[in-house]
C-alpha positions in Angstrom: 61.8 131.9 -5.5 61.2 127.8 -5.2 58.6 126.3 -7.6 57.1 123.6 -6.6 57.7 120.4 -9.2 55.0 118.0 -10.1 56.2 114.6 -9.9 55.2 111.6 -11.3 53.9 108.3 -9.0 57.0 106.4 -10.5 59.8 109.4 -9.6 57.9 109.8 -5.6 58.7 106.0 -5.5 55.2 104.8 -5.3 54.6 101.6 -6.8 53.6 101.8 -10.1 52.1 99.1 -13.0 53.7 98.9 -16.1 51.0 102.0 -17.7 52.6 104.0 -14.4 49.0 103.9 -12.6 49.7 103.7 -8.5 48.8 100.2 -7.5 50.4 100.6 -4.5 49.1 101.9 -0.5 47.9 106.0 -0.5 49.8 107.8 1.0 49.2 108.0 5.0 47.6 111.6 6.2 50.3 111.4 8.3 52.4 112.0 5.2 50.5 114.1 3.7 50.5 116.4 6.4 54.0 116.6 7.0 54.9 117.3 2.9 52.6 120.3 3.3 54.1 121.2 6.7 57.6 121.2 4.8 56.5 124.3 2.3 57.1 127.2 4.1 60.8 126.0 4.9 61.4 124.7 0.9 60.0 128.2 -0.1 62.4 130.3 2.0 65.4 128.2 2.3 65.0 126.0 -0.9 67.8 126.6 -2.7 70.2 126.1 0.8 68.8 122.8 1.2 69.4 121.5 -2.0 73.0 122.8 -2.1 73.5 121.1 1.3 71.9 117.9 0.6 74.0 117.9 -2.9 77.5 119.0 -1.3 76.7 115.5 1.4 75.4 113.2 -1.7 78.6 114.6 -3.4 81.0 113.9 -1.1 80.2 110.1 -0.9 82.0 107.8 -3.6 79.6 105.6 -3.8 76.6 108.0 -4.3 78.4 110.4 -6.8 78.8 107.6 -9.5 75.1 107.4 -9.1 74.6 111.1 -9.9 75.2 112.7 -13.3 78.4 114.8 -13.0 77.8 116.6 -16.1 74.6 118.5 -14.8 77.1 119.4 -11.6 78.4 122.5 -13.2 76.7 125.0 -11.4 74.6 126.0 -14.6 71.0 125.1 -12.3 70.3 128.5 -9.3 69.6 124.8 -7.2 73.3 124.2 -7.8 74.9 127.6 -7.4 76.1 128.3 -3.7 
């Protein structure tokens, strides 16, 4: 089952002040309204997503030395294929 994860303002990449409040634009409805529309799809194929968009952020050099290989051991379901 996917469970949804609360993020902070700082990890969604809005702009943040140094206390972490948003100082930045709300998001658009437009926005909004698409991240809801995108539930249903995380909920059933979740886990197929995330080992697809890892196996493509993998397989380029320069992105992998941005990741942190030692959580790529397949211990996470998210990571298991």
């Amino acid at each position: 089952m996917f469970h949804a994860v609360k993020l902070t303002k700082q990890a969604a990449g809005l702009p943040t002040d140094k206390s972490g409040a948003c100082n930045g634009t709300p998001l658009s409805q437009t926005t909004i309204d698409t991240v809801k529309a995108t539930v249903p799809a995380l909920a059933q194929h979740g886990r197929e997503i995330v080992a697809e968009m890892y196996d493509r952020l993998l397989a380029d050099p320069e992105i992998r030395t941005l990741l942190n290989q030692s959580h790529q051991n397949g211990a996470s379901p998210s990571a298991q294929h």
